[in-house]
N, C-alpha and C positions, 0 to 999 in steps of 0.2 A: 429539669422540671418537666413533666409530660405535661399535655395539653391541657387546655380548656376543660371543664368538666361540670355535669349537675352532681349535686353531693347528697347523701341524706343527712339527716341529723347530725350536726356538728357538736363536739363535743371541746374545749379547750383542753388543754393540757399542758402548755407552758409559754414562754417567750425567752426570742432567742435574742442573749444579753452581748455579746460577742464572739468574731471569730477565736479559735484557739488552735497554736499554731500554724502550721504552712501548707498543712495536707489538706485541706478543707471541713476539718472541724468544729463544728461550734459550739458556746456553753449555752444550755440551755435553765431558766429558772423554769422548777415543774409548780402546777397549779395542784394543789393537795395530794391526792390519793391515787391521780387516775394514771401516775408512772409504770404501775403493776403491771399493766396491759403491754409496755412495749418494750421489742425487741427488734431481735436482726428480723428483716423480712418483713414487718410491718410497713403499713400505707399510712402515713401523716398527710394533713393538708394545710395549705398555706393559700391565704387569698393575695393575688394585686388586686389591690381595689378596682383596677382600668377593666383587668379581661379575666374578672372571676376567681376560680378554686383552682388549685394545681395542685397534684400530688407525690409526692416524695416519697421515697423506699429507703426504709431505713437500712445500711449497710452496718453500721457499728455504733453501741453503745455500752458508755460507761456509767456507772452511779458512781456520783460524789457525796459526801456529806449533806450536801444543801443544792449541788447542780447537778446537771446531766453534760456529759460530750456526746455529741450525736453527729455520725459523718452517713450523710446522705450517698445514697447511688449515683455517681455521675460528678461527685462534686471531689476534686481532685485538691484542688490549690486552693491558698484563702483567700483568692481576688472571686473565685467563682461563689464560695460561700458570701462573699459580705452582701449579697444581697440580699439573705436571711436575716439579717440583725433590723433587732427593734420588732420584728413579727412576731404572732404569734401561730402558734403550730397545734392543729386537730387532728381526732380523729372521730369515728364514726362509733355513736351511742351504742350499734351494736357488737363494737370492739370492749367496751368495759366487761371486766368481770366482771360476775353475778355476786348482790351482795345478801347478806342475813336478811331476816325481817328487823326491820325497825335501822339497820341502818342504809345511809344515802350517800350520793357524792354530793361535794360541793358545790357543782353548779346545777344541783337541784334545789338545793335551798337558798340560792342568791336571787332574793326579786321576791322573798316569802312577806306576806305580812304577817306579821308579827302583835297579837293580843292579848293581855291578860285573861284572868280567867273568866272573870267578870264581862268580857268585852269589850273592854277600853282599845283604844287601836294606843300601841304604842310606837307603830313606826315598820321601816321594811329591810329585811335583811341586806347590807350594803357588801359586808365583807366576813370573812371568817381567818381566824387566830388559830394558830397550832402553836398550843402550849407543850411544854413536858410533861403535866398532868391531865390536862382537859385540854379539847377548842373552848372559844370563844366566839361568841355571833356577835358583830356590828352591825347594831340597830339606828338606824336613822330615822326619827321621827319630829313629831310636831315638837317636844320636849326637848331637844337636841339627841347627839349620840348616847347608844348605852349600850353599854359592855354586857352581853351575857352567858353565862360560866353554861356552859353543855354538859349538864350532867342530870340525870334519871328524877332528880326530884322537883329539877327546875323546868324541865322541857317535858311540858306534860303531852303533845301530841302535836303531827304533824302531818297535815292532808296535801298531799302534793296533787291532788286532782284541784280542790280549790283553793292551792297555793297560800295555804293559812298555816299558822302557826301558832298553837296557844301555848303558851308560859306562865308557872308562877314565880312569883319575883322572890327573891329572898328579902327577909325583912330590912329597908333602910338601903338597897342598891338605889331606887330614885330620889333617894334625899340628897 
């Protein structure tokens, strides 16, 4: 790990769930979309809570179905890796690739409140769902959770300056 560091804008992009095998690799779960971005040669960050951001150069990476193996610079054997498991690993807002209009990454929309059209406050984006056909936005509001389908007729607009989010519901989703 290199030293101490100030960071700019961090960006998540997954946790690491265990070492894999004995060279110092480990699996990583990626957080939605933002795996595009990385390769050999990349800077990830990892905090100790004690003494800040540290950052890591990525030497090797594999896509799996559902994970990543990622073997850092420097990290040789899996006694040196296990002290990555359980963290989570960033990188810098200005590493994302650039996307369309109208679409976002996910941890732009986590923290959105979340309103019908009307106004009604239905609650704030907790989590998002990758289905086969569609996401899914997990709503936590005064009503409890609510499931809702990401698609063009239901997600009528979305201001990430004032981190709002208006939706129409399909008929009978809050009954």
């Amino acid at each position: 790990m290199n030293s101490e560091m100030d960071t700019p804008e961090l960006v998540p992009v997954g946790k690491v769930l265990k070492v894999h095998g004995v060279k110092g690799k480990i699996k990583v779960f990626p957080f939605g979309e933002t795996v595009g971005c990385l390769g050999a040669g990349r800077t990830l960050f990892i905090q100790n809570t004690q003494k800040g951001w540290y950052s890591l150069e990525v030497e090797e990476i594999q896509r799996q179905p559902k994970f990543l193996l990622i073997r850092f610079k420097g990290f040789l054997t899996r006694e040196q890796a296990e002290c990555l498991v359980g963290k989570e690993l960033f990188i810098t807002a200005s590493q994302l690739l650039p996307l369309y209009e109208g679409e976002y990454y996910f941890y732009q929309l986590l923290g959105l409140i979340v309103k019908d059209l009307s106004g009604n406050l239905l609650g704030e984006v907790k989590d998002i769902i990758s289905t086969g056909s569609n996401d899914v936005y997990v709503v936590d509001g005064p009503e409890g959770e609510i499931l809702i389908p990401v698609l063009d007729d239901v997600i009528k607009k979305i201001d990430l300056d004032k981190k709002i989010m208006m939706v129409d519901l399909p008929e009978g989703l809050l009954d």
